[in-house]
Structures are given as C-alpha cells and as structure tokens.
N, C-alpha and C positions, 0 to 999 in steps of 0.2 A: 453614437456616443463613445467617448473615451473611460473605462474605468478600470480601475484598478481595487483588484480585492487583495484582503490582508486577513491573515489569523494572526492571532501572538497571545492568546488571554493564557491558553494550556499549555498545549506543548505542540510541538512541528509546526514552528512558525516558518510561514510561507507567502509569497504573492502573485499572482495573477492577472494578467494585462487580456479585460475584452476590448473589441473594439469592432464598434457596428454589427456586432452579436456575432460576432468572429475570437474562438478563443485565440489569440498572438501567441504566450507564452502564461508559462506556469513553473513556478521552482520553490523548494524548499529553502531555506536558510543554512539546513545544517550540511549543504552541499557546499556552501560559499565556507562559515565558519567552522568547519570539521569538527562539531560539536554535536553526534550524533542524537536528534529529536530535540536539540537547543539545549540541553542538559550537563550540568555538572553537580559536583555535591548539593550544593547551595539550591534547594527545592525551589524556590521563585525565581532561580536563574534562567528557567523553561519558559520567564514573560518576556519574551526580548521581541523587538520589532524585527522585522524582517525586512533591516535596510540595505542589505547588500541583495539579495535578491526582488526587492521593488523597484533597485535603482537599474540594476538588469533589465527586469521585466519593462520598465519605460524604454531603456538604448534600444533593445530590441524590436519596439515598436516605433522610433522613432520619435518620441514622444518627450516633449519637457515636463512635468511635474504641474506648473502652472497652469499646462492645455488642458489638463483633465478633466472631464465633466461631473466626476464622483469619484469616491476611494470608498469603497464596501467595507466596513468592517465587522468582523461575524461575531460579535457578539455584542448586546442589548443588555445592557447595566441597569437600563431601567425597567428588566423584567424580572431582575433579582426578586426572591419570597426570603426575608428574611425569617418567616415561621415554618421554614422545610427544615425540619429534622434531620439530624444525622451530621451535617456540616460544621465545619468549626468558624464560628461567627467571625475571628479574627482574621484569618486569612478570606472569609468572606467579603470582607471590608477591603481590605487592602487588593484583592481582584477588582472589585470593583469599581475601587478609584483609582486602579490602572489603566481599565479600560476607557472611563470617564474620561481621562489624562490623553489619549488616543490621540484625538489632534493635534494637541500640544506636539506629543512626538515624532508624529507624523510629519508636521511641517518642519521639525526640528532638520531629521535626517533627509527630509526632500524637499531644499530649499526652490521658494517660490510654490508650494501648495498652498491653498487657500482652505485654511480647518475649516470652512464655513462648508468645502465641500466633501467631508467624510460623514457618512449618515451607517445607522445602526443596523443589521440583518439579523436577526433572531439567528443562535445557535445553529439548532435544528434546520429549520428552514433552510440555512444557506446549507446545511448538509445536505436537503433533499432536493435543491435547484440543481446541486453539483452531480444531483444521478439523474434526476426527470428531467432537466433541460439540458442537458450534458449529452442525452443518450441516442443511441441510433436509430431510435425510431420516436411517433410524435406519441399523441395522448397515452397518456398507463396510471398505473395504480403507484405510489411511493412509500416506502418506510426505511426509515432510520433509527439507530440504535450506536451508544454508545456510554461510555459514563457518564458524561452529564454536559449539560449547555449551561445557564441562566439557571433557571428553575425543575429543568423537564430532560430527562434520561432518551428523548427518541417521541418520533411522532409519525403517524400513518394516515397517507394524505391519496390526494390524484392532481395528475395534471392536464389540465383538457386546455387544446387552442393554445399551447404557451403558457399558460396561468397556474399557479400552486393554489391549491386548494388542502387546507388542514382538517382532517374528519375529527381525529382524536389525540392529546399529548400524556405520554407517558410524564406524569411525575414522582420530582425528587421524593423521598429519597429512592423510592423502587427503582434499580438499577441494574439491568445484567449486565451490562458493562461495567458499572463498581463493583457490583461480586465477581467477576470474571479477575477484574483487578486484585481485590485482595486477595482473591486466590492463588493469584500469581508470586505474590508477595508471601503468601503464606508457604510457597513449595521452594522461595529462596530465590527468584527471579526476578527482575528490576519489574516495579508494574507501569504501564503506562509504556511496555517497550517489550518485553517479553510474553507478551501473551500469547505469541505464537508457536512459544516454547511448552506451552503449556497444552493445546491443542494436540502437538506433532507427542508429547507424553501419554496424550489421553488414548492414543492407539497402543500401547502396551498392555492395556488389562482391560478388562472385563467393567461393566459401571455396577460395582458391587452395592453401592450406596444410592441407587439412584428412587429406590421408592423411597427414603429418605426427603431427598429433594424435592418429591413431586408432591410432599406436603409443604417443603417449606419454600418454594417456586412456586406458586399457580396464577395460570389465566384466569381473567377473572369475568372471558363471556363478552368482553365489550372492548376489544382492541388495546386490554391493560393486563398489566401482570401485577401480582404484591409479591415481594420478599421478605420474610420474618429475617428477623437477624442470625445472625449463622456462625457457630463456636465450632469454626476447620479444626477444632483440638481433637473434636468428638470423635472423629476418623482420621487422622494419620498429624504427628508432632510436626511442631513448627520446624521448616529447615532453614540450614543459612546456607550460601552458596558455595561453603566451602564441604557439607558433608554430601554421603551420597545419599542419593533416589532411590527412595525405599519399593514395596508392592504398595504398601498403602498410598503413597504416592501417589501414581499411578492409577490406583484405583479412583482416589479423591478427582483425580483431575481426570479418568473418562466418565465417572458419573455427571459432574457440572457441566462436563461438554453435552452428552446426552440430554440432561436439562435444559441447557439453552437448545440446542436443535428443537427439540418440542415445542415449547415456547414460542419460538420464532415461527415452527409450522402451526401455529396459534392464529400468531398476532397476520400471518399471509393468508390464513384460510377465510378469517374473518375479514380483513382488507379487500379480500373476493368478492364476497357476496355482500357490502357497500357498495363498490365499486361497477362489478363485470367486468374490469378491466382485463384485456389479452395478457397484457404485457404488466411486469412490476420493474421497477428500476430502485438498486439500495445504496446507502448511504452508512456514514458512519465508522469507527472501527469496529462495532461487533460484524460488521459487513465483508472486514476482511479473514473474517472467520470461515477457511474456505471449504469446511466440513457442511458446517451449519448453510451454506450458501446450497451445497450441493442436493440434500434435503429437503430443500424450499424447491430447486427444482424438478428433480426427483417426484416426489410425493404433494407437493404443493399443489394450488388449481390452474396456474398461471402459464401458457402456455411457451412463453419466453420470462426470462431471468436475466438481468444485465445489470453489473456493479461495476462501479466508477470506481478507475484504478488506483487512485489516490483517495478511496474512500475514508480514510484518519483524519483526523482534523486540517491536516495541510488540505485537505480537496474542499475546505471551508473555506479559502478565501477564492476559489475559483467558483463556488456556489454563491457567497456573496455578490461578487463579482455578475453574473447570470441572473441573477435574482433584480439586481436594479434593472440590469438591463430590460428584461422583461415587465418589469413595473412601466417603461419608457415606452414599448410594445416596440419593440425590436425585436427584428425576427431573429432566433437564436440559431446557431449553427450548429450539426452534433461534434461532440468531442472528435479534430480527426485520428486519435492516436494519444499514446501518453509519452510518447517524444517531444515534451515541449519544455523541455529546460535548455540548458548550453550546448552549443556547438562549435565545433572548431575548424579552420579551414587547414588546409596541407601546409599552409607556410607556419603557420603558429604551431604545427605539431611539430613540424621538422625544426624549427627554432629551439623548443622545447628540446627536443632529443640533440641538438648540437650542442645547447648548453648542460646540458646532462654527460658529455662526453663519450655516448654511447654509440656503438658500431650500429646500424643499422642498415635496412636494406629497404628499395623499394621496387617489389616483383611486380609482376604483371596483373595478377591475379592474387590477393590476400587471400579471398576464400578459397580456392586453390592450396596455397602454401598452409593453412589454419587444416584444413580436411585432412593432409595426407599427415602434420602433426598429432593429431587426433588419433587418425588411425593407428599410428605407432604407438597410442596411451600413452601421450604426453601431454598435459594440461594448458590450456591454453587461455591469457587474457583477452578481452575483445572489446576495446573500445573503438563505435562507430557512432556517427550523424550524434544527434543530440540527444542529450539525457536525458533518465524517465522520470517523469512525476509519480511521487507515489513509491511503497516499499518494493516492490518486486522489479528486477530485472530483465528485461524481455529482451536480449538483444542488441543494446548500447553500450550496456556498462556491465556484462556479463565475465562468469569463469567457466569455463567450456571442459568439458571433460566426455570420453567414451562410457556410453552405458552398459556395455558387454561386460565389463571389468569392474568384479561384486566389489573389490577395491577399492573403488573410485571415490564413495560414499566417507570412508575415514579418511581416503587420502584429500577430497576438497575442505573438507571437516578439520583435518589438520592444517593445512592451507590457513585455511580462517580463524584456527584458533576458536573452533568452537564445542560446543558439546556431539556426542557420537549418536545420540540418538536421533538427531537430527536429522530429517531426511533431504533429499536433494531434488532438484524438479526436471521433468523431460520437458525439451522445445519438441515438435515436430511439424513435418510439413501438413497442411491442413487438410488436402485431398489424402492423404494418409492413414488422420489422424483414427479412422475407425478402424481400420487393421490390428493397431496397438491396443486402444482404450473404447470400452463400454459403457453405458450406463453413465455419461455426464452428459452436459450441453454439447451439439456437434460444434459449434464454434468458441472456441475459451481464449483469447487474443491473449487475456492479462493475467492468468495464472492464478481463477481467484475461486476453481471450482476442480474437486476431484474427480477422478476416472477412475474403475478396474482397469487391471492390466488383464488384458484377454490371456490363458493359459497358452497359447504359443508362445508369446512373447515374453512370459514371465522370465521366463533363464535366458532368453537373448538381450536383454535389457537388466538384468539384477539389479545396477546400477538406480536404477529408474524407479524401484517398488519399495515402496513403505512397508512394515512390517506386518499392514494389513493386508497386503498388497492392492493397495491403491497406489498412482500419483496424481500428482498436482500440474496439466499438461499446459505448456503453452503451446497453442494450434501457431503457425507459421503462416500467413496469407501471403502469396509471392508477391501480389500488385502494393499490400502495403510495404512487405519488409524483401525485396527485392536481393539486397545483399548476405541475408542469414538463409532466403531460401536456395540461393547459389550453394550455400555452406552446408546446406544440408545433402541439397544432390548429389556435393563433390561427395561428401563422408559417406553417403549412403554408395555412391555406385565402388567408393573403396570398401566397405566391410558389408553391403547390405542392409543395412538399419539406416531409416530415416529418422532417426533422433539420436541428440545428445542431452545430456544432462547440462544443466545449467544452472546456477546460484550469481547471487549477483558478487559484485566486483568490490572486495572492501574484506577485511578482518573483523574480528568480533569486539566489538564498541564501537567501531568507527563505521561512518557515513560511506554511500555507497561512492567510488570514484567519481569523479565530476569534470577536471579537469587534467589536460595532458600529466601536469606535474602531479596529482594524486594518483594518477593511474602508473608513474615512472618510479613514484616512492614506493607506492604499493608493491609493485613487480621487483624493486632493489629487497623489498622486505621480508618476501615471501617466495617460496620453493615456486612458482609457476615456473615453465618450462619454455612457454615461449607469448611475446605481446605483440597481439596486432592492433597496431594504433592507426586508424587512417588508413593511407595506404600503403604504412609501413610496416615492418616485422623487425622485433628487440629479440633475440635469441641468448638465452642463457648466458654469463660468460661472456657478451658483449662489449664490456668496457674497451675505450680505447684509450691508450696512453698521452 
C-alpha cells in the first residue's frame, strides 16, 4: 500500500510517505516555509497543510497523488468531547471544522487525490504507532504524552504481532503537557515551542516547591494522573521575555520538571505490570523531555527505552501513516534512521554555491579538512546526506564545535542568538561512548536521553556538561553514520577526544537548515568559521568578485 500521512490540526505540520510498510520519507513543513513549528502571530496560523512537504514526500517516492491508497490524517473530529472542561469552546469549533474541511484541502493542494481516500487516526494512537511500530524491536509496551489530541492528553497501550492495543487514555483536561505548557508561557517562553528552555532552566536550582506539586499532580493508581488547577503566581511572578530569570524561576521550573519525571515513572511502573513487556517504546512531546526519558530508563522496570525522534506532533503524521498500514497487516519496517527528509546531490550544491558567488573548494576528504578546523577552535557548519526528522540535529544539519573549550558554549549560543543558559550536546563515537558518559542507555542515536559525564572527562570536554554535569550524548554508529564517524577519528586522533559538541544548524526562531540556499544564508549571517556542504568547503571571507 501506498500512504501518505499528514498532521496540521496543532502545530509542526508535517507528512510522511509509507509504502509496503517501508518508511520512504518524512519531513516537516517548517523546513520548506521557514516558518519555524508553522507559526506566526496569528495563533491558528500553526493549521496549515503540509503541502510543500507532501508534495516532496510523493516525488520522493515516485508517487502521483492519485496512486495513493490512503492519506492518514492524525486527528479524529469525531472524537471531540464537547463536555471536557478547561477548553475554549470557540476555537474548539473552529479545529474542528478544520479538520472535518481535511479533504477538501487535501485534494485542493494535491491535485488528482481522491478525499474519499483520507480516513481519521486518533491523535494519540498515531502518536503511539510512530514509536511501537516505528521501533527496533517487535512486541513492547507504549505510552504517549503530550498536550492534548481530540479529547485525551496521552495513552498507555502495547503492541504485540504489529497490532496497537490501548489499555488506558489519559483525559482532557488533565494534562502534563498543558501544564508543562503554561509553564512555559508563565516564565516568558513561547509555549508549544520552548519547553525545552524550560527543562535545560530546571537544572539551575534545587525543586523547592516540589511537595507542593505532589499534592497538586498525583497518580491516581490506574495508569492516570489528575491536575488541580495551578496559580504559578503562588511561587515566582509572571515573566515576559524581555526581563530576566529570577531564583524563583528556576526553582518553579525544576520543581514541575521533578513532578513530571515522577509521574511518568508512574504511569511506566504501572504499564509494567499490565503489560510484562521488556521493552517500552514513547511518543509524544513530553517524550522529548530528555530528563524525564532518562528516569524512565534509569529507575523504571523496562529493560530497553526507545523514543521516536520526531516524537512532537510532526512524528503524528508518520504514525498515521504506520497505523493504517498495519490495519492492512502489512509487515511494518523499523524506522531506519531520522534521515528522511531532503537531500541534495553535488551538482545542485555546487550550482547553489556558483549562484551564491562564493569561492569554494572541493578537497579530498571534507572530514579531514572539518577535523583539523575544529581542532584549531573554529566552528564549523555541516550540512550532509539528508535532513533529520524531528528537532534535534544528529549529523545533517549540525554546528560543530571543540568540546575542550569551556567557550564554546556562549560562543555557539551567540552564533544562534540564543539564550546562555542553554546547554549544548556531545556527538561521540559509540564504541566510546562509555569512557565519557555513565548511568544513560549504552545506545542514544537521537540525543533524547542524558548521561553523567564520568569525572575524567569533566574538564577535557567543559564544553560538553550542563551545569549539572550531565549531557545530552549522541552515540555515533559507524555502519549508520559513516561520514560523522570519519569526523570523529580525524578530531579525535588530532586532540584525543572522540567528541564534539553539536547544536543543530539554524538561529533562534528559525527552522533548522534544510536546504543548500538556507544553509549559504545562514553561514553569510552568522560568525561560523567555516561550511562543509557536500563535498565541499565555504571558508570565511570567501566571496568572489
């Protein structure tokens, strides 16, 4: 079967081309419109179709619009509860005669689709296809969490033989991903987009407030949680994002984080002993909560932990997408990677860089020529092979920098234009990766679970440790990522450290690089030092006349 899955109801509208239970491709929207998370002032500006990236997603696959056997779309209008509290009935309305409206649009922007063949996937569910059938191994146990689907905030299921099975649904209004959210919004941070800002704050203090919370957060015993409503006045003032980050701050946001970890090792301990399942596979964006993930593995019963790297809502339409197919019993294939958005070949980059006017070179060896810049702490762009699905950076669309130099940290920070508190993540190579970092999963491909930094390594990497001193590692597999582990060897046999620091490739608001010409604005825009594009190298200063 031919299908194409779609999100657009929220936000990070995206699509996804399976085919014969082979994922083809997967890409977000705000890669094509430079409109990071599909967002502008205009709050329902975040419902946009995702027609430049499903028209992608079909060339990719070869595929006309008409061939299709289905178009998944993740979200179920007719599961709406108009009696859930807490929502505003009006923009309730208007969701969900957006989504109703579905087809219409659908064929609108993909001409020759037949609306007869777009059908509805529950929220949730297409979030827990996109990790249990997504994942590297077969049968497990699943749970999702995030602000909200239809009716239900997150759901905790299993998937045996290919097949979703739902045990329990969290419902509206009870939310950690809406409280997570107004939290966000309460400390001055866009919500729906910053909550990772909030997370990487919650390591500055201490969770002063957190017996607080553990009255007004509780499990409730049976795979659910309640939230009482919650007045953030009570502990630290509203901020806006022009003042600064107070203690209380800080405190408010490592108590909530503490909160949710609990919770969450709740809602997995009980998932357990339903289940027996070995393995749990997550969904969701509280999913990419990469504390709260660490915890679950960590302390949890589950002997493997695996989250789908575009766990946010864009990995909803690639769950859709999964979800019919296995309705179909089509055998599913595991994610092989979250390399599946755009790629470019050597002529369209060097096309790009001659219309650019820019001096450029093509060495022998780019990771070579990247290593020995590195070494000299000079910062480097990295755009290779195709883009990643999903927020994090592994390698594609990366900003490269030396972890030895405590530096490094405000200097990418400044780069990006973003805030200083901010931490930054190590790549390393995988048979490595336990020399550096302790106490996480030995394997972390997608950057979505923390490590200690073993005390050797603490001052040979500064660059690398959060203020707790943890980081956030990506492991390097040679057989998948062949050309980053070149880049590693080279960097490592020049200073001795198999890791560099890495953030992804993009300024603060703007969507991660995607294409040669974002990745040639970005580098004209910003202090990087030197871009390897392909197999070419852009060096500071390069313009030609």
């Amino acid at each position: 079967m031919r299908i194409l899955g779609i999100n657009s109801v929220f936000h990070d509208s995206a699509a996804a081309l399976v085919v014969d239970g082979r994922i083809v491709a997967a890409a977000e929207e705000e890669r094509f419109s430079r409109r990071k998370h599909g967002k502008t002032p205009v709050p329902f500006s975040a419902w946009e179709q995702p027609e430049q990236a499903a028209a992608w997603c079909l060339r990719q696959g070869g595929i006309e619009a008409s061939e299709l056997d289905a178009v998944a779309f993740s979200y179920d209008p007719a599961l709406v509860d108009d009696a859930v509290g807490g929502l505003d009935p009006a923009w309730e309305w208007l969701r969900t005669t957006f989504a109703e409206r579905a087809p219409h649009f659908l064929a609108t922007a993909l001409p020759g689709l037949d609306r007869d063949a777009v059908v509805c996937v529950p929220h949730h569910v297409a979030h827990a296809a996109s990790a249990a059938l997504a994942a590297p191994f077969g049968d497990c146990a699943v749970l999702t969490a995030d602000g909200r689907g239809e009716s239900t905030a997150g759901l905790a299921g299993r998937c045996t033989g290919g097949r979703l099975t739902t045990l329990v649904e969290q419902r509206l209004p009870h939310s950690l991903g809406l409280m997570y959210e107004e939290l966000t919004d309460h400390l001055g941070f866009r919500r729906s987009s910053d909550e990772y800002k909030v997370m990487a704050l919650a390591s500055y203090a201490e969770p002063a407030f957190l017996p607080e919370f553990r009255e007004l957060v509780r499990s409730t015993g049976d795979g659910r949680y309640e939230i009482e409503q919650i007045d953030w006045q009570r502990w630290a003032p509203r901020r806006t994002a022009q003042e600064q980050l107070g203690d209380k701050h800080a405190q408010l946001a490592a108590s909530v984080q503490a909160r949710l970890e609990e919770v969450l090792l709740d809602l997995a301990r009980w998932l357990h002993g339903e289940t027996g399942e070995r393995r749990l596979a997550m969904a969701g964006g509280v999913a990419l909560n990469c504390v709260a993930n660490t915890r679950i593995a960590r302390e949890g019963p589950f002997d493997e932990v695996w989250v789908q790297p575009a766990a946010g809502d864009a990995g909803t339409a690639l769950g859709a997408a999964l979800q019919i197919a296995a309705q179909h019993d089509e055998p599913i294939r595991p994610m092989p990677g979250a390399d599946l958005g755009r790629g470019w070949s050597d002529e369209e980059i060097e096309n790009a860089l001659r219309t650019a006017k820019l001096a450029y070179e093509r060495p022998s060896d780019v990771a070579e020529v990247a290593a020995e810049a590195l070494a000299r702490d000079e910062s480097v762009g990295w755009f290779q092979g195709r883009s990643e699905f999903g927020p994090r950076a592994l390698g594609h669309r990366s900003l490269l920098a030396h972890p030895g130099n405590a530096d490094n940290v405000e200097r990418l920070n400044d780069i990006k234009g973003r805030e200083q508190f901010r931490p930054v993540a190590p790549m390393v190579l995988a048979e490595r990766s336990a020399e550096l970092f302790t106490r996480g999963p030995e394997s972390s491909p997608h950057m979505l679970f923390v490590h200690d930094v073993t005390p050797e390594w603490q001052d040979r990497i500064p660059a690398a440790v959060h203020i707790d001193g943890t980081a956030r590692p990506q492991t390097v597999d040679r057989a998948a990522e062949p050309l980053v582990a070149r880049l590693l060897d080279s960097f490592a046999a020049r200073t001795g450290v198999p890791a560099l620091i890495n953030t992804s490739f993009n300024t603060a608001g703007r969507p991660m690089v995607d294409s040669p010409v974002d990745a040639l604005e970005c580098f004209g825009a910003s202090p990087i030092d030197l871009l390897v594009i392909g197999p070419f190298v852009v060096r500071r200063g390069g313009e030609r006349s």
